[in-house]
N, C-alpha and C positions, 0 to 999 in steps of 0.2 A: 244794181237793178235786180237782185236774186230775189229781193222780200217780195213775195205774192200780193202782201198791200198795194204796193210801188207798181209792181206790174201789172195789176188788175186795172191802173185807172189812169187812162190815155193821156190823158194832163198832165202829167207825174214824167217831164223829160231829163235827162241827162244834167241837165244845167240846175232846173231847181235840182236834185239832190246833192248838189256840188253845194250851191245853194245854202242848203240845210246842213251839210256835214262844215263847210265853213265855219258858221253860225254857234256848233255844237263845241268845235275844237278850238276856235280863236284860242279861247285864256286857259287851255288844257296846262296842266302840269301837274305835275306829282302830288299828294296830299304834305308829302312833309318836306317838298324842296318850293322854298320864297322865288320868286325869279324877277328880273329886272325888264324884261320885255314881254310882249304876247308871242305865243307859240304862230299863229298867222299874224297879217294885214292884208285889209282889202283897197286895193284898187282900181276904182274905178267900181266894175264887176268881176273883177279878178281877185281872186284870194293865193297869194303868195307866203313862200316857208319867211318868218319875220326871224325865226331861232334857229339858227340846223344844228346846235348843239341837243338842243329840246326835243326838237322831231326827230331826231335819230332814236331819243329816249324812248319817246310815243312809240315810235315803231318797234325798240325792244321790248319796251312791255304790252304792246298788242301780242306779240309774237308769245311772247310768257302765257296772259292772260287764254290765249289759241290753245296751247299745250294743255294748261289747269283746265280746261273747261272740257277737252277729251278724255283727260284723265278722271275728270270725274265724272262725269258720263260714263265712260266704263266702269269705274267703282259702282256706279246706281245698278248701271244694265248687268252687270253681271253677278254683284249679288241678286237681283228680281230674279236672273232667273235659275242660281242656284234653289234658289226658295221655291220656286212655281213648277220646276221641270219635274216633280211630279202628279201636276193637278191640269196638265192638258191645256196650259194658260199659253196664249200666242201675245207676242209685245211688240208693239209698233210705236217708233218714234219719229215725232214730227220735225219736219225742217224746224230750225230755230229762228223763232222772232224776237226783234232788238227790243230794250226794255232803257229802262232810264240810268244812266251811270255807266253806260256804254257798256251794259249784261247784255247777255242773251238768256232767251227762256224756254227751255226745250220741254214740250207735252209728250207725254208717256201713255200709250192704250193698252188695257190689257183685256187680250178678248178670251171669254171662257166659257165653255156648254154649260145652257140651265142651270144643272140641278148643283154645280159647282158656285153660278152665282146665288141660288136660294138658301144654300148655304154660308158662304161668308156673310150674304146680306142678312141674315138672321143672327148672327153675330155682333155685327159691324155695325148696321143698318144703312149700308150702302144706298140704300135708296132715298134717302134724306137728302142727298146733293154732296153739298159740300160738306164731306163730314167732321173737316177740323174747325167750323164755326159751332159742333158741338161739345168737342173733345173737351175732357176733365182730366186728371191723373189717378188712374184704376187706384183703388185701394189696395190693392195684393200686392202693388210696386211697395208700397212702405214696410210689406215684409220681407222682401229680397235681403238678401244678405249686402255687406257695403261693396264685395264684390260685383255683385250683379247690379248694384245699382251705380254703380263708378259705370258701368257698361251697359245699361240703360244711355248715362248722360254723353258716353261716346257716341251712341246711336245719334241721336237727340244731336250734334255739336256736327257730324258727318252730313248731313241732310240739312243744317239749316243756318250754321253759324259761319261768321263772315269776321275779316279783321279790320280795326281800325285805330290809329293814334292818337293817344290822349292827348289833349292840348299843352301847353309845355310848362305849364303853373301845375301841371300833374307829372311835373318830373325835376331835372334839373335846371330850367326857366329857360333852357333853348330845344329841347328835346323831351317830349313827352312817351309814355310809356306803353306801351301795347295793351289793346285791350281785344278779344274774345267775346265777341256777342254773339249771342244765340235769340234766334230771330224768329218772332211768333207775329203771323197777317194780322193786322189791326182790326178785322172784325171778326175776329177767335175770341172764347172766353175769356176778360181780362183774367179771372179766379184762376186759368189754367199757368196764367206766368208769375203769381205768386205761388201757387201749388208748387212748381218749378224750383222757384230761388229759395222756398223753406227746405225743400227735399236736398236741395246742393249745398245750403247754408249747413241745417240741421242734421242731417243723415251723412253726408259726406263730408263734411269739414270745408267747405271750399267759401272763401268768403265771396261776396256779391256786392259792387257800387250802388246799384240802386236798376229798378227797371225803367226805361224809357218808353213815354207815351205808354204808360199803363190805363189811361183813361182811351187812346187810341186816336187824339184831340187832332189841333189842328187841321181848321177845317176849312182853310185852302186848299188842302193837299185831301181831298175827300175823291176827287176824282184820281187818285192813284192807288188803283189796288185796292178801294174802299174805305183809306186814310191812312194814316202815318204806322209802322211797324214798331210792334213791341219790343223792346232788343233788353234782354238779361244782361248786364254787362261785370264780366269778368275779366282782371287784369293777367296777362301772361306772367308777370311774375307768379301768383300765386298759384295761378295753375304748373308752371313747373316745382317749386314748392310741396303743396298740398294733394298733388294730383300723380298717381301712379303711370308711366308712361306708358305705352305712348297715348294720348289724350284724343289722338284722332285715328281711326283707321285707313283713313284717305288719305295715300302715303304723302301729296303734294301739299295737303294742310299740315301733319303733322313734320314736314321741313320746314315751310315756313314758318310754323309756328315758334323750332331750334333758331330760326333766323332771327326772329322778334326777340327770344330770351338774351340772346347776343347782342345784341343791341338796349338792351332791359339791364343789364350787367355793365354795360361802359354808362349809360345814362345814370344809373344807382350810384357808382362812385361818385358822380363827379356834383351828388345832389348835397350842400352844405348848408350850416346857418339853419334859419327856420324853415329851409325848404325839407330838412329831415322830419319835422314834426306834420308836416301838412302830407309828406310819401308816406308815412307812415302811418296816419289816416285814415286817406283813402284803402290803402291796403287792407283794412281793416274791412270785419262784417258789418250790415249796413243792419242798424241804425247807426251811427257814429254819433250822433248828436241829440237833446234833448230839444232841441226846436222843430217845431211842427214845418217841416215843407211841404208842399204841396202836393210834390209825388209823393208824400207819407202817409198821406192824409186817404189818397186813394188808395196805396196798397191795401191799408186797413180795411176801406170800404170793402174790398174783394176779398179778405180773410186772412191779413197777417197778424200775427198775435206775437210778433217778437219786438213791436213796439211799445206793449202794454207798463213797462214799469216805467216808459218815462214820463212828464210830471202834468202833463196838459188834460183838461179834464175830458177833451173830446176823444186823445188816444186812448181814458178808461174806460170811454163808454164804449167801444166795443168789448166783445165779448164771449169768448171760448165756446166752440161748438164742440 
């Protein structure tokens, strides 16, 4: 009963949140462990442990997930205010409210005298709102050198990227391979997550699957967050690979991330048969294929030109700015 939603409104007892968190955790498990039962069962209006192998799990990876989410909190707070502790910037952070996926979402204030905001805002133009639904990629990033822009994309992978397991036709047919996506709100420029994946592709060497929800679709999901999230998807193989270490500066991402490749290195062996032709694929930079999909069709719309030699006459009608 800590959320201020909860507590603000008399209604909201003991019971219903019981309630609601039953509802949430019934068929909780792990993304890459199958299970034979529900994590609860309701009786009656009771909700009882149905797995206590399972709920002990839950409770060890709440307890993980507790750790990672301090720890990166501190990594935020205390770069801001290595950066600000000369500009008289005061930082206040808000209790955290629950989000979908059993996150939390912690809001950040930075308060600072006048003529300190007439200044960034003249920069920035802070006064616009939200200013990552204007954001583009500066032109003078495509000057950096491949060092500073490998360190650009650690910035960029620190603040925004998340992991998740490929499905197991994306490995060796019981175990899928780790992927790295780096995650842009679905009413951002879509041009800014191909600007993105040409700059990782082309300038860095780092191959890319493809961008999700680059049109930002899905419009059930329109009351979340404005619709569905852009996600760059990058496989951990490659980025151990391709990518100088370490990839993250946020010391609990760039462990797990060692954990994933370890796991990426027993799943690689044991991939045989034609499952090697299909790993080796995907691992590859995207376009992989000369058939028009969908999402191709739209990167293009937004400004990728690395699909232009293949054969369909709609991919030649774009055209080089």
């Amino acid at each position: 009963m800590k959320n201020p939603k909860l507590r603000a409104n008399p209604r909201i007892t003991p019971r219903i949140v019981g309630q609601f968190c039953g509802q949430k955790l019934k068929n909780w498990h792990p993304i890459s462990l199958i299970v034979s039962r529900s994590l609860l069962t309701k009786n009656k209006n009771r909700w009882k442990i149905n797995h206590v192998n399972l709920a002990k799990r839950y409770l060890v990876e709440q307890e993980k997930y507790f750790k990672r989410n301090q720890r990166s909190l501190s990594f935020v707070i205390t770069h801001l205010q290595d950066t600000l502790k000369h500009f008289s910037v005061h930082i206040d952070i808000s209790s955290p409210e629950p989000g979908p996926f059993n996150m939390e979402y912690f809001s950040i204030e930075c308060h600072m005298p006048p003529k300190i905001f007439d200044l960034i805002n003249k920069k920035y133009a802070l006064s616009l709102g939200d200013a990552y639904r204007y954001l583009v990629l500066p032109k003078s990033i495509l000057e950096y050198s491949v060092e500073d822009k490998q360190e650009f994309i650690r910035g960029l992978a620190d603040a925004t990227a998340h992991f998740d397991q490929g499905p197991y036709w994306y490995g060796d047919g019981k175990n899928g391979l780790w992927q790295v996506r780096l995650t842009l709100l679905a009413d951002s420029k879509p041009e800014l997550a191909v600007q993105l994946c040409r700059l990782i592709q082309e300038d860095i060497d780092l191959p890319v699957l493809t961008i999700n929800w680059i049109k930002g679709d899905i419009p059930e999901k329109k009351d979340y967050r404005g619709g569905r999230e852009r996600h760059i998807i990058l496989w951990v193989s490659n980025i151990r690979k391709n990518f100088p270490s370490p990839f993250f500066r946020n010391e609990w991402k760039e462990e797990f991330l060692e954990e994933c490749w370890q796991e990426d290195q027993n799943t690689l062996t044991n991939v045989v048969g034609k499952r090697r032709r299909i790993v080796k694929n995907i691992l590859s930079k995207c376009p992989r294929t000369k058939k028009q999909l969908a999402y191709s069709t739209a990167c293009i719309t937004y400004g990728c030109t690395r699909q232009n030699n293949n054969s369909t006459p709609n991919l030649h009608s774009f055209s080089n700015e």
